[in-house]
MIDOSE-1310 file (N, C-alpha, C; in nm, 2 decimals, decimal comma, always signed):
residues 243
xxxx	+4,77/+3,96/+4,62/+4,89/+3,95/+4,54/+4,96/+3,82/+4,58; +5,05/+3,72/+4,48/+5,11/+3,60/+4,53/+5,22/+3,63/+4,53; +5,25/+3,52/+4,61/+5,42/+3,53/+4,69/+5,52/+3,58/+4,59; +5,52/+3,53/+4,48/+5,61/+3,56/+4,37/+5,64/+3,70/+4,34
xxxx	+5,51/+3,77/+4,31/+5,46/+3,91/+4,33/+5,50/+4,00/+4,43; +5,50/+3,95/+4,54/+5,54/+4,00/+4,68/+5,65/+4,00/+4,65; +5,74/+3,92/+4,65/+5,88/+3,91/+4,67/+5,96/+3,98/+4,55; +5,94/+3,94/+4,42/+5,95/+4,05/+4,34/+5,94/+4,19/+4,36
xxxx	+5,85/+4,28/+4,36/+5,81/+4,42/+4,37/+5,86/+4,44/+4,50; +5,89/+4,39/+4,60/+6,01/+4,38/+4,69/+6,12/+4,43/+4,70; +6,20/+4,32/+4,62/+6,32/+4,31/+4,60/+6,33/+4,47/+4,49; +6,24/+4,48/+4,39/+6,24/+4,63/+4,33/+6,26/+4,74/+4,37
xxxx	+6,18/+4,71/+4,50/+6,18/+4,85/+4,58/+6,33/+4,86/+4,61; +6,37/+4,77/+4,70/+6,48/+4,76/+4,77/+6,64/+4,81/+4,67; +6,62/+4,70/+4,57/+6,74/+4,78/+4,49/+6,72/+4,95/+4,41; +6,56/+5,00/+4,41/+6,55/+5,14/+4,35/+6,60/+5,23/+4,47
xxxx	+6,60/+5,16/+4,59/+6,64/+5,27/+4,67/+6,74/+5,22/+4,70; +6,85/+5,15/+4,72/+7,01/+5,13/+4,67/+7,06/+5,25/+4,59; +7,00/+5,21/+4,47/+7,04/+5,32/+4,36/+6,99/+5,47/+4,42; +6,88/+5,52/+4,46/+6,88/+5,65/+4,50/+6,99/+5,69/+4,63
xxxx	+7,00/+5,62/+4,74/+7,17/+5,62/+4,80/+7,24/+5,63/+4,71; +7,30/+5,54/+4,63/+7,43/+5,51/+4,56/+7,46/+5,70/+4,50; +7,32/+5,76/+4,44/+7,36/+5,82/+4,32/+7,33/+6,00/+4,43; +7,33/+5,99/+4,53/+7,26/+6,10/+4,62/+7,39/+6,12/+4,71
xxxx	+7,48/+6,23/+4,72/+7,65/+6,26/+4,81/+7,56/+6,26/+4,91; +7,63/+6,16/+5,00/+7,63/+6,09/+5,14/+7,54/+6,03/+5,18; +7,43/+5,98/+5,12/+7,36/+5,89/+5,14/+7,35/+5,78/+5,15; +7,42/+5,73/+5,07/+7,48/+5,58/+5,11/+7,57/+5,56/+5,27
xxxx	+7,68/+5,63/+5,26/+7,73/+5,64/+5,38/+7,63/+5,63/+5,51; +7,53/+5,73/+5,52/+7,42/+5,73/+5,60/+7,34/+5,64/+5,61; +7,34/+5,57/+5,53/+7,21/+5,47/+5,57/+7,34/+5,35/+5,60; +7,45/+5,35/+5,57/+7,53/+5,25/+5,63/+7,57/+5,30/+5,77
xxxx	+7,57/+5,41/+5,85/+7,56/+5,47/+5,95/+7,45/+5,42/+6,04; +7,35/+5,44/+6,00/+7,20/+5,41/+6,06/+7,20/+5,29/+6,06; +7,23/+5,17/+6,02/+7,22/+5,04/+5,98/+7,32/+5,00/+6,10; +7,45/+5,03/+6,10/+7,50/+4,99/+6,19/+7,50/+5,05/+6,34
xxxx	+7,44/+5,15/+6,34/+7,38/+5,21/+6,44/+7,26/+5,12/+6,53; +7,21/+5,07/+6,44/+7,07/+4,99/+6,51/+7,14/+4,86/+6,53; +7,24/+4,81/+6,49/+7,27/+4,65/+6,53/+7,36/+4,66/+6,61; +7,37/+4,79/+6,67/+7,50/+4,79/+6,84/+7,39/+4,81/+6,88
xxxx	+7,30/+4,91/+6,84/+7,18/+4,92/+6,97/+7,09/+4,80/+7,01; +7,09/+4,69/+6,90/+7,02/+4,56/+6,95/+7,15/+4,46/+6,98; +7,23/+4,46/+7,00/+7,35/+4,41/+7,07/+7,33/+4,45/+7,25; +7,34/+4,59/+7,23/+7,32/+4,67/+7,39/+7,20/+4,59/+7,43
xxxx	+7,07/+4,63/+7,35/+6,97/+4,60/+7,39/+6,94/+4,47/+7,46; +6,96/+4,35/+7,41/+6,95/+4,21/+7,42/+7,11/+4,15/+7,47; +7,21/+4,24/+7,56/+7,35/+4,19/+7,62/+7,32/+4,06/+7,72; +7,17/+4,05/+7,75/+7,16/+4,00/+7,83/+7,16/+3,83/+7,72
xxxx	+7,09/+3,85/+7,67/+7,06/+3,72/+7,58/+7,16/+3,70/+7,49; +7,24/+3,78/+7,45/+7,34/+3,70/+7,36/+7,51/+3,68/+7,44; +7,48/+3,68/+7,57/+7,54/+3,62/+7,66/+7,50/+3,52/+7,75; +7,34/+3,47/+7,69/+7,32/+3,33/+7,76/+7,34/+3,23/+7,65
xxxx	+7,38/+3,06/+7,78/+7,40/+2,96/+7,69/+7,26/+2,93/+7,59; +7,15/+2,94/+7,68/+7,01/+2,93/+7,61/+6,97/+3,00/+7,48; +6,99/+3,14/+7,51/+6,91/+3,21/+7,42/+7,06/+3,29/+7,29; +7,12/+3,25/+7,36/+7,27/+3,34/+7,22/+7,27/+3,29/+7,08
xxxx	+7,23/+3,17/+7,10/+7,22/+3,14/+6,92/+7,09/+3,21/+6,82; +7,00/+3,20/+6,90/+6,88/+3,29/+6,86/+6,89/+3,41/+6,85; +6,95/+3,55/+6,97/+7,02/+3,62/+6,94/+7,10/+3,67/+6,83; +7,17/+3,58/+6,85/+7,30/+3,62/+6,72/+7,26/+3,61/+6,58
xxxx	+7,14/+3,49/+6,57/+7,04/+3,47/+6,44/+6,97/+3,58/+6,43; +6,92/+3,68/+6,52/+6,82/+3,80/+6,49/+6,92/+3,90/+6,47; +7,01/+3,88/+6,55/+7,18/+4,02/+6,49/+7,19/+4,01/+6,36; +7,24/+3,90/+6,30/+7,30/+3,87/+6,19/+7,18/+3,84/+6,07
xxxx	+7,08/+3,80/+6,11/+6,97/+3,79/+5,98/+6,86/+3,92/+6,01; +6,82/+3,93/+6,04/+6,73/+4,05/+6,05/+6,76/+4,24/+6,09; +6,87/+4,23/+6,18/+6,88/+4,32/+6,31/+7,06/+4,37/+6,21; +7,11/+4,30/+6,11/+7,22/+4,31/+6,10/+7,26/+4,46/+5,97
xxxx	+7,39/+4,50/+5,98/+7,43/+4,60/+5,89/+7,51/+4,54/+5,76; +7,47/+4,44/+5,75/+7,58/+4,34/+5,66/+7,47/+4,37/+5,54; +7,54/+4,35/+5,40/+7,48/+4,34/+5,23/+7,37/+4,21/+5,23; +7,30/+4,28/+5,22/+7,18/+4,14/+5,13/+7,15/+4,16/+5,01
xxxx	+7,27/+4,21/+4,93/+7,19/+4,22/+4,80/+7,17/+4,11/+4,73; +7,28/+3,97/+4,79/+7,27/+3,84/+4,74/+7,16/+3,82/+4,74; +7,13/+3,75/+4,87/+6,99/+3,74/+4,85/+6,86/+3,77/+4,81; +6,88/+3,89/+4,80/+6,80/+3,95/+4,71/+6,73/+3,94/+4,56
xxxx	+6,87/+3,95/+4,52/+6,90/+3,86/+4,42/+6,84/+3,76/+4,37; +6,84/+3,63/+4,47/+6,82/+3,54/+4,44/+6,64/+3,49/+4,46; +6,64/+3,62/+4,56/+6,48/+3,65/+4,56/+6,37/+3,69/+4,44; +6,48/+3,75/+4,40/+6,38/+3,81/+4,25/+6,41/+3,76/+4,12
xxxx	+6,50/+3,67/+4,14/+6,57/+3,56/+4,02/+6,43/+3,49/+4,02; +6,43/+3,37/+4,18/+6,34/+3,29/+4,17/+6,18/+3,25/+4,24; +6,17/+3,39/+4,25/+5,99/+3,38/+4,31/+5,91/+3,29/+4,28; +5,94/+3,33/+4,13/+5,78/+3,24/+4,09/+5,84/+3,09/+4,11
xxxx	+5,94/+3,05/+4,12/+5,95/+2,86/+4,12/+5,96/+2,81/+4,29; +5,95/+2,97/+4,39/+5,98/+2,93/+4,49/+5,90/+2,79/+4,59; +5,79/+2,81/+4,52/+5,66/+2,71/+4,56/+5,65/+2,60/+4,50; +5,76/+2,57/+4,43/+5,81/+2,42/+4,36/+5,91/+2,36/+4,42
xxxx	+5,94/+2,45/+4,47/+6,08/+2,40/+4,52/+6,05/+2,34/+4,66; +5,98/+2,45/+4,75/+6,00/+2,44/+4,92/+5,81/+2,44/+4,94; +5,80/+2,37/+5,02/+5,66/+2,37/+5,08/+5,59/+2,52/+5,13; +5,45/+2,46/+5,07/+5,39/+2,66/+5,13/+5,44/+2,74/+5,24
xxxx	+5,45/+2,63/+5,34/+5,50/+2,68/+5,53/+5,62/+2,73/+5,45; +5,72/+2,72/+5,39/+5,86/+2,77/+5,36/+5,84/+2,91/+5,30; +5,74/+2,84/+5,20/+5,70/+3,01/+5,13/+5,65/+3,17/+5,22; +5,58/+3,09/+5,29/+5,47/+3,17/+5,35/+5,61/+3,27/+5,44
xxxx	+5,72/+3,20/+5,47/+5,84/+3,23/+5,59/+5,93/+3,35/+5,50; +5,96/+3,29/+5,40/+6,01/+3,36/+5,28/+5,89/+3,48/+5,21; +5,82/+3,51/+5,21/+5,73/+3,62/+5,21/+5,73/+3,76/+5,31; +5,74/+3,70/+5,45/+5,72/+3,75/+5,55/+5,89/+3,83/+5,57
xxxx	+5,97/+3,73/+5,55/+6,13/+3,80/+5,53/+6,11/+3,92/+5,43; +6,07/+3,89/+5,32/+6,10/+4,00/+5,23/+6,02/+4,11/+5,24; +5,91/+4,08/+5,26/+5,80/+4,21/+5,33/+5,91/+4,26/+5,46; +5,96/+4,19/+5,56/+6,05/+4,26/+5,65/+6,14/+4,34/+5,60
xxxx	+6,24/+4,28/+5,51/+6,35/+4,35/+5,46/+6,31/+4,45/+5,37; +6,19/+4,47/+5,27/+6,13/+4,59/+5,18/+6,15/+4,71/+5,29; +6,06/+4,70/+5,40/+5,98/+4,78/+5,49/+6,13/+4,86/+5,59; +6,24/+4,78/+5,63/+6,32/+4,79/+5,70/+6,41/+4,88/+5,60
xxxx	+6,44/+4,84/+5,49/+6,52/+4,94/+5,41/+6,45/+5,08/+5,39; +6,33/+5,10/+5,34/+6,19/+5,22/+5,32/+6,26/+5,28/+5,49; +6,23/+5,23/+5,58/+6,23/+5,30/+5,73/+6,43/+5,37/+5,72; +6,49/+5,27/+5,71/+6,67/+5,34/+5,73/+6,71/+5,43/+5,62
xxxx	+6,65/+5,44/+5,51/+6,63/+5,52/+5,42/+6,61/+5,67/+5,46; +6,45/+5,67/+5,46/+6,41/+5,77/+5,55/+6,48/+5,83/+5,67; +6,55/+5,72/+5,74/+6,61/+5,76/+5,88/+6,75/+5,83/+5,82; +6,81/+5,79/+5,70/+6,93/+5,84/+5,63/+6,93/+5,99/+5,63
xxxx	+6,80/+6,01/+5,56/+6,76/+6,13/+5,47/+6,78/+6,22/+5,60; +6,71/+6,22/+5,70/+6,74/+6,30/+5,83/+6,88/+6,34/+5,90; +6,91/+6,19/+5,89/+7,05/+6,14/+5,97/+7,19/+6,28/+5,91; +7,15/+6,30/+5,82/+7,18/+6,41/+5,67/+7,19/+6,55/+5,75
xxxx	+7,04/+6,57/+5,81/+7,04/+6,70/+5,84/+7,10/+6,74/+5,98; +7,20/+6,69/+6,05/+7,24/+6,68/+6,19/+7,37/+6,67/+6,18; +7,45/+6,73/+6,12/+7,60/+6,62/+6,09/+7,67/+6,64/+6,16; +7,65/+6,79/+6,26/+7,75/+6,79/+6,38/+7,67/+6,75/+6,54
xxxx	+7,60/+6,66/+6,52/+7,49/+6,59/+6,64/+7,55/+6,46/+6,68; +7,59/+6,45/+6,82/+7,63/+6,34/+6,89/+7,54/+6,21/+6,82; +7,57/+6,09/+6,83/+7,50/+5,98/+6,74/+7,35/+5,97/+6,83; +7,35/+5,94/+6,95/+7,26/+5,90/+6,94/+7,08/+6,02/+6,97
xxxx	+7,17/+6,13/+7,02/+7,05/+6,27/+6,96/+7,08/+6,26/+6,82; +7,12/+6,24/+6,74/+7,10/+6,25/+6,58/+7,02/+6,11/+6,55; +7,01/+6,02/+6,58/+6,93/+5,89/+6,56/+6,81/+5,93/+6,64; +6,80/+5,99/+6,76/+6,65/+6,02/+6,82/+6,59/+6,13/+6,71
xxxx	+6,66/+6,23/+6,65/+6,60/+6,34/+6,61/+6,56/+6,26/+6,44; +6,62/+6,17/+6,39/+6,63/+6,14/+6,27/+6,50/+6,04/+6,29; +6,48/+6,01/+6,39/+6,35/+5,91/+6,38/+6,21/+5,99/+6,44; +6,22/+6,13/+6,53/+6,10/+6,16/+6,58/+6,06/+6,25/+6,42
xxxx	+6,18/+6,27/+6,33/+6,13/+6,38/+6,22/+6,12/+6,25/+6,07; +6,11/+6,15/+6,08/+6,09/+6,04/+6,00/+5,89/+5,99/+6,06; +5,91/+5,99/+6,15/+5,74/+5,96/+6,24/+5,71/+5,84/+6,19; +5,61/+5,80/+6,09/+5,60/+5,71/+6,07/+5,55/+5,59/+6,16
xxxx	+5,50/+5,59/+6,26/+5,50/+5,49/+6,43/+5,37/+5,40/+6,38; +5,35/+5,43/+6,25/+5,26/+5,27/+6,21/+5,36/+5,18/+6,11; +5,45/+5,23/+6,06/+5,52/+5,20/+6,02/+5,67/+5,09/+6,15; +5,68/+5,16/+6,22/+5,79/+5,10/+6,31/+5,71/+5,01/+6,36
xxxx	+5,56/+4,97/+6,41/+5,47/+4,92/+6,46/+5,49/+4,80/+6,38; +5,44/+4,77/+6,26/+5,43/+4,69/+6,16/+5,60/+4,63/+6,11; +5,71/+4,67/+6,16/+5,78/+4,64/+6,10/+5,83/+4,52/+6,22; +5,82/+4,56/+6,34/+5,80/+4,47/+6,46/+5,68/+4,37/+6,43
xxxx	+5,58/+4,41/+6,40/+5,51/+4,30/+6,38/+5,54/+4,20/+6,30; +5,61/+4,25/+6,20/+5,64/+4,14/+6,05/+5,80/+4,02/+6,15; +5,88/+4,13/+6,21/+5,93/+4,04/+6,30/+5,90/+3,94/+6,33; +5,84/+3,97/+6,41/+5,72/+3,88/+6,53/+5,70/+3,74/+6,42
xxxx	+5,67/+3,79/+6,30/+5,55/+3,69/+6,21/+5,70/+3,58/+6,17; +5,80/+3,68/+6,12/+5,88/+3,61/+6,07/+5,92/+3,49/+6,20; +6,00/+3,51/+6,33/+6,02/+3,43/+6,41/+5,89/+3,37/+6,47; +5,75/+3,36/+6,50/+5,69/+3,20/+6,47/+5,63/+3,18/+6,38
xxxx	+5,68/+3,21/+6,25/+5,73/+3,12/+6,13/+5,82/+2,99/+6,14; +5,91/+3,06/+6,16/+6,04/+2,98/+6,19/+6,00/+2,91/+6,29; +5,97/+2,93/+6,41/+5,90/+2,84/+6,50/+5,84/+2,74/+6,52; +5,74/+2,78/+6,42/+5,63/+2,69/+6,37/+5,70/+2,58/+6,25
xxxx	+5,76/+2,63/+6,16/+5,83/+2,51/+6,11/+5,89/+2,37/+6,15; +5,93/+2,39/+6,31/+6,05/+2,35/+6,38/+5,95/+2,23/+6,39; +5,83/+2,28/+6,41/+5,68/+2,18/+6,48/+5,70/+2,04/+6,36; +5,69/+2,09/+6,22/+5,66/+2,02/+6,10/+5,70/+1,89/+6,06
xxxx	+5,64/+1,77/+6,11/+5,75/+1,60/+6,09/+5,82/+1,64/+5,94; +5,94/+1,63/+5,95/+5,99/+1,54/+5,84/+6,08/+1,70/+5,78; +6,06/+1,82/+5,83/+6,10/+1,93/+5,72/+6,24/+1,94/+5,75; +6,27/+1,94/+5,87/+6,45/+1,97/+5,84/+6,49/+1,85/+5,74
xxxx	+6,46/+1,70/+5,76/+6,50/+1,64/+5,63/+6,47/+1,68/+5,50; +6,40/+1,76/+5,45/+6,35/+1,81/+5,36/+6,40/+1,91/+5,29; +6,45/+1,99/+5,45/+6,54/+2,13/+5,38/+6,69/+2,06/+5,40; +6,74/+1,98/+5,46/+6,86/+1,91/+5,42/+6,90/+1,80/+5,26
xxxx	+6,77/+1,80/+5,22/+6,76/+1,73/+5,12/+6,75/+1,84/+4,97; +6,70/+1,98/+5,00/+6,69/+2,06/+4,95/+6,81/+2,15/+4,90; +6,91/+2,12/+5,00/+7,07/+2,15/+4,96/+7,11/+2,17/+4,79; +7,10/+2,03/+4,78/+7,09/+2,04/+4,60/+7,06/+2,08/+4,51
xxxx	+6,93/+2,08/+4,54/+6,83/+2,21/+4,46/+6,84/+2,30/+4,46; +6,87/+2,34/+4,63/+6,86/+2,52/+4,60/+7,00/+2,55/+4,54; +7,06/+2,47/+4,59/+7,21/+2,57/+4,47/+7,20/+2,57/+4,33; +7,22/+2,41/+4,26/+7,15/+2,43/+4,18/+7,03/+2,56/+4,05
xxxx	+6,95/+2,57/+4,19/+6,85/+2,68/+4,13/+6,90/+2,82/+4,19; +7,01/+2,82/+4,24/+7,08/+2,98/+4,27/+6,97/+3,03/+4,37; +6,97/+2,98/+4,50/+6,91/+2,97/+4,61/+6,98/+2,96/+4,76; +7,06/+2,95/+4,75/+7,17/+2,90/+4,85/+7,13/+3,02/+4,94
xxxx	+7,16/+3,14/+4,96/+7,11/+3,23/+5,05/+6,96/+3,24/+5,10; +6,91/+3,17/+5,05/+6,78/+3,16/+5,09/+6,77/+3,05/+5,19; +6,81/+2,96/+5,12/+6,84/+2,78/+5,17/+6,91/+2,80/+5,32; +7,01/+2,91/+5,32/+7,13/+2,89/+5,46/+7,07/+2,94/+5,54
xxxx	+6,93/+3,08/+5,53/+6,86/+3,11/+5,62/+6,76/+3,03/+5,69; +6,68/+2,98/+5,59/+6,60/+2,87/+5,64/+6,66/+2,75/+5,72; +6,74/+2,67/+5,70/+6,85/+2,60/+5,74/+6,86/+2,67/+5,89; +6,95/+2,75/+5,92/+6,97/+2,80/+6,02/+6,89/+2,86/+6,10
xxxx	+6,78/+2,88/+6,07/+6,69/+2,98/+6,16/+6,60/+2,84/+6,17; +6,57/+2,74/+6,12/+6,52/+2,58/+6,18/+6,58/+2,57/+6,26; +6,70/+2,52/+6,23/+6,79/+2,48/+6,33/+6,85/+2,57/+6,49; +6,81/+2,70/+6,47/+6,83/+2,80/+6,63/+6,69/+2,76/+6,66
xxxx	+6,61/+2,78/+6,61/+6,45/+2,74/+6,68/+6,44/+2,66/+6,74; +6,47/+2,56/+6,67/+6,44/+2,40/+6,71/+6,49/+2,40/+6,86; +6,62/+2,39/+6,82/+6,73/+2,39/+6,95/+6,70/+2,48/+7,09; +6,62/+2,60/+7,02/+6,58/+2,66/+7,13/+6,45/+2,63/+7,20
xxxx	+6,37/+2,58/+7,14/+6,24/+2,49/+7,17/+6,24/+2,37/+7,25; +6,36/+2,30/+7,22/+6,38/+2,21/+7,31/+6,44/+2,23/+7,46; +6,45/+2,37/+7,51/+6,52/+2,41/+7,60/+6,33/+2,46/+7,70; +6,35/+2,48/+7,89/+6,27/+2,54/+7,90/+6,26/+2,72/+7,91
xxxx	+6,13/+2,74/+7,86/+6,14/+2,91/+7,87/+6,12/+2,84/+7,68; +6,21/+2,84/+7,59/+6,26/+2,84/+7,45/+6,18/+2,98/+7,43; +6,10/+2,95/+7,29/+6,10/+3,01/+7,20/+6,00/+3,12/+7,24; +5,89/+3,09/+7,29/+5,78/+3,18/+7,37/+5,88/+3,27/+7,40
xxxx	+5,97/+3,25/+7,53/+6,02/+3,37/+7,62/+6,09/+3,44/+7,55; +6,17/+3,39/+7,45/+6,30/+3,45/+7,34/+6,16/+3,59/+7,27; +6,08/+3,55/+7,19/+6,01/+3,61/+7,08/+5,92/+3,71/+7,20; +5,88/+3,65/+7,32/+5,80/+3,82/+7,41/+5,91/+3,91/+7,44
xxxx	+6,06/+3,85/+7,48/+6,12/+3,96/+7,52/+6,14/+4,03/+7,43; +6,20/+4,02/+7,26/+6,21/+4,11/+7,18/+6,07/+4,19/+7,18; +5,94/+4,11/+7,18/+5,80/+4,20/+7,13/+5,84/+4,32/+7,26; +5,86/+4,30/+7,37/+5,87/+4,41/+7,49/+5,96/+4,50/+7,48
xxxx	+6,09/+4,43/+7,45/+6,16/+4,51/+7,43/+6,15/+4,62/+7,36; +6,12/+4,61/+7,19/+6,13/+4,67/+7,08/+5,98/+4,75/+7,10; +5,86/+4,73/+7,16/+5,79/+4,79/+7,21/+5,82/+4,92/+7,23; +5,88/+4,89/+7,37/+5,92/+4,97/+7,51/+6,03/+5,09/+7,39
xxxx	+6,10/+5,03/+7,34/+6,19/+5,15/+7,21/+6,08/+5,21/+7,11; +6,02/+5,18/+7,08/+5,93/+5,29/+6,97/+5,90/+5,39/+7,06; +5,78/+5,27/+7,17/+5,70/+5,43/+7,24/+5,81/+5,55/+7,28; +5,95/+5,45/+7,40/+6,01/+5,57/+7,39/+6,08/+5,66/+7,35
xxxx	+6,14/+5,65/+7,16/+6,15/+5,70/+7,08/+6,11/+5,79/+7,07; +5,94/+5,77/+7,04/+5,84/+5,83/+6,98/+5,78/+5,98/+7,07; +5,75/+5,90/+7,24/+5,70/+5,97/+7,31/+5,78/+6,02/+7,44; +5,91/+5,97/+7,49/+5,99/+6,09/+7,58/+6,05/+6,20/+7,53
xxxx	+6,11/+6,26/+7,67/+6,12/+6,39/+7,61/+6,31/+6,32/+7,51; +6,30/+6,39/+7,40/+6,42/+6,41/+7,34/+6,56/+6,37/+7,43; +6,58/+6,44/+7,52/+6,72/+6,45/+7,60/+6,70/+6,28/+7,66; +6,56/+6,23/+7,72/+6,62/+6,13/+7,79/+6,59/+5,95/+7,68
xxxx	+6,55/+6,02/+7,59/+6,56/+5,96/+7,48/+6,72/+5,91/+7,46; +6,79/+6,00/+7,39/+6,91/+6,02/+7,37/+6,98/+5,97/+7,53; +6,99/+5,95/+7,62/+7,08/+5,90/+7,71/+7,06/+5,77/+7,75; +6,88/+5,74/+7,73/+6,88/+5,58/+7,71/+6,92/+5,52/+7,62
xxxx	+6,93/+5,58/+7,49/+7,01/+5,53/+7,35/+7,14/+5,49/+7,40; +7,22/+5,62/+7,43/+7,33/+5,64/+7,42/+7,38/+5,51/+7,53; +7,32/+5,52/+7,68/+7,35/+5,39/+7,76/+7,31/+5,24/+7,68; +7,23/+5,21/+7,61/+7,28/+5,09/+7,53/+7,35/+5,09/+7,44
xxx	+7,39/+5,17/+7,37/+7,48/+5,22/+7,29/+7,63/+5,18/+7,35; +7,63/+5,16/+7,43/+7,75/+5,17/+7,52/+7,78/+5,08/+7,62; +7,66/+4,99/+7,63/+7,64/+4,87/+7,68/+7,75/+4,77/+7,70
């Protein structure tokens, strides 16, 4: 299937299950629960890095674009507006980055969904045994596997861009176009996730050490999601939770 395709039937998914929250009593609520549930827990998680001078911009770039409880329907939007001209616009490397987002973001919504629908059946459950029980009865652990992996792909993407002569002038020169073509949310991510890479590339440790700790970290949280016992599940939650 091509990128256009990809990011379209995507973006489909994503707003058909908006609409099944929207139209389902407390559903929406819940999956805005779960959503901001997971972005204190990668806040706790990574305290250490988004309180260094080194790695906090990169941090705060994985908080706020990937990791975050904020609306993307803009972008979305603007994803399914303009797929098919996206590869006129921005070079394949751009596309290929923009693919890999929106496969992230389909897959990430499908998972907090699911984690909603549970999150549902617990309502008098302290948060974070209601988030362990909502995810051991969701399962799915090729799914949480893959959704880290698409991570992974998306940041050295971005990484690998930073390598490319000539592209930040390219995506600064793209400014015009993409608004123009009702792209701007697309444009500000690319933009800014060049620019935390870059900057963090030019530092020692950079981008390598930034992208293994997340792969270890988020690791180390599935398995033990998946496979401790329940209670100490929930108290290692709850201690970064509280971080």
């Amino acid at each position: 299937m091509d990128a256009a395709n990809i990011i379209r039937n995507t973006v489909a998914r994503v707003a058909q299950l908006r609409q099944q929250a929207a139209s389902t009593p407390g559903l929406a609520r819940a999956v805005s629960d779960i959503k901001h549930l997971q972005a204190r827990r990668f806040a706790g998680t990574y305290f250490d890095l988004l309180h260094s001078d080194h790695y906090k911009p990169a941090g705060l770039f994985f908080l706020e674009e990937l990791y975050s409880d904020k609306d993307y329907s803009l972008r979305d939007a603007q994803f399914a507006r303009m797929a098919g001209p996206l590869d006129k616009i921005f070079p394949q490397s751009v596309v290929d980055t923009a693919v890999a987002l929106a496969q992230l973001h389909g897959l990430t919504e499908e998972l907090d969904m699911a984690s909603a629908q549970q999150w549902l059946a617990h309502p008098d459950t302290p948060e974070a045994l209601r988030y362990v029980l909502a995810w051991r009865a969701v399962d799915r652990r090729a799914d949480r596997n893959q959704q880290l992996a698409t991570v992974m792909t998306v940041g050295h993407e971005l990484a690998r861009l930073t390598r490319l002569p000539g592209l930040r002038l390219m995506l600064k020169m793209m400014r015009g176009p993409a608004n123009l073509a009702g792209i701007s949310a697309l444009q500000h991510f690319l933009e800014l996730g060049f620019d935390t890479f870059a900057a963090m590339g030019r530092k020692p440790g950079g981008t390598a050490y930034f992208l293994e700790t997340v792969r270890t970290r988020e690791s180390r949280l599935i398995d033990l999601l998946f496979d401790a016992d329940v209670g100490v599940g929930e108290t290692e939650l709850q201690g970064v939770l509280h971080a």
